[in-house]
N, C-alpha and C positions, 0 to 999 in steps of 0.2 A: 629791469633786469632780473630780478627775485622772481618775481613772479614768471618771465621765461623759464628758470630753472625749476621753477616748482610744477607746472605747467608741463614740462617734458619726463620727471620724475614720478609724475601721476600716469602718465599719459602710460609710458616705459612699464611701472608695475604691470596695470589692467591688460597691456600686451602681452607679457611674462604669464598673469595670471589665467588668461585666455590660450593662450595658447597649451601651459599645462593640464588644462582643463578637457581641451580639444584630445590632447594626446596620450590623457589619459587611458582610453579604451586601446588603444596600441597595445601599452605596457602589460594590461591584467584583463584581455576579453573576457566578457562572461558568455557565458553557458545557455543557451534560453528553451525548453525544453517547451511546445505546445503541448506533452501528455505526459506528466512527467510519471512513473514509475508509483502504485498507490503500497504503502507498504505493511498495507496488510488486508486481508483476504474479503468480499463483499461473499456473506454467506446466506442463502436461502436455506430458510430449515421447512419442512413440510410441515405440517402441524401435527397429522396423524401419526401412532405409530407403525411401524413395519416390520416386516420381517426380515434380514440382510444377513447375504451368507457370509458366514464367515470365512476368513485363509484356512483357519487349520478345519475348515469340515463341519457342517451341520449348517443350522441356522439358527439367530437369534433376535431379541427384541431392538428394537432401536431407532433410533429418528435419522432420517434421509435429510441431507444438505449439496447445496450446489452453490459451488465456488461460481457467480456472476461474470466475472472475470475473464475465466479460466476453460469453463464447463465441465471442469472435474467433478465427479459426485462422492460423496462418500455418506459413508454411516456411522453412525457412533449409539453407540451398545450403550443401552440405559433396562432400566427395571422395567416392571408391567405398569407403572404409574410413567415415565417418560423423564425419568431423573440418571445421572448416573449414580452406579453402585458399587460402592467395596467394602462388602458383610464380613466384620468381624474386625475391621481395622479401626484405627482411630485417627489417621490420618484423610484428607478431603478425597474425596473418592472424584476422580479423573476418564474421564472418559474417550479413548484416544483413537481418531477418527480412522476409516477404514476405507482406504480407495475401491471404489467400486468401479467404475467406467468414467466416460468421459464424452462427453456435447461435443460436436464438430461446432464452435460458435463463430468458425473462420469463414463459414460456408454461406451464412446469414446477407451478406455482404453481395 
């Protein structure tokens, strides 16, 4: 007789557990993303320098990069060695990138 009773209280959990187990994905599905968003930029830098016009007019030194991604290009304004420059400061000199055009890389496809 114990052992009936122990036998159906075993039996009874593993269903209970089984089943919460089952119904789990009900209550909290997840999200499954096959490309998920990369969150931050895949950048090609040219090696050489260029020359990249500027927004406000003229033109200056600076290295060519393409966002992989994206096909965005831009430029970022560096010295005649390929560094950026901020003469006379003492803070890290920053070099802040300059939209130039953009790749159709939809077209690839």
């Amino acid at each position: 007789m114990k052992t009936d009773l122990y036998t159906k209280i075993i039996l009874t959990t593993i269903a209970a557990l089984l089943g919460i187990l089952a119904l789990r994905p009900l209550a909290a599905p997840l999200t499954v993303r096959a490309e998920g968003r990369v969150p931050y930029m895949l950048l090609q830098f040219d090696e050489k320098l260029r020359q990249i016009e500027s927004p406000r007019g003229g033109s200056i030194m600076g290295r060519v990069a393409i966002d992989l991604r994206t096909g965005n290009i831009y430029g970022f304004p560096t010295d005649a060695v390929g560094y950026p420059r901020n003469p006379g400061k003492s803070e890290i000199p920053v070099s802040d990138p300059i939209l130039l055009g953009r790749f159709n890389l939809d077209r690839l496809n």
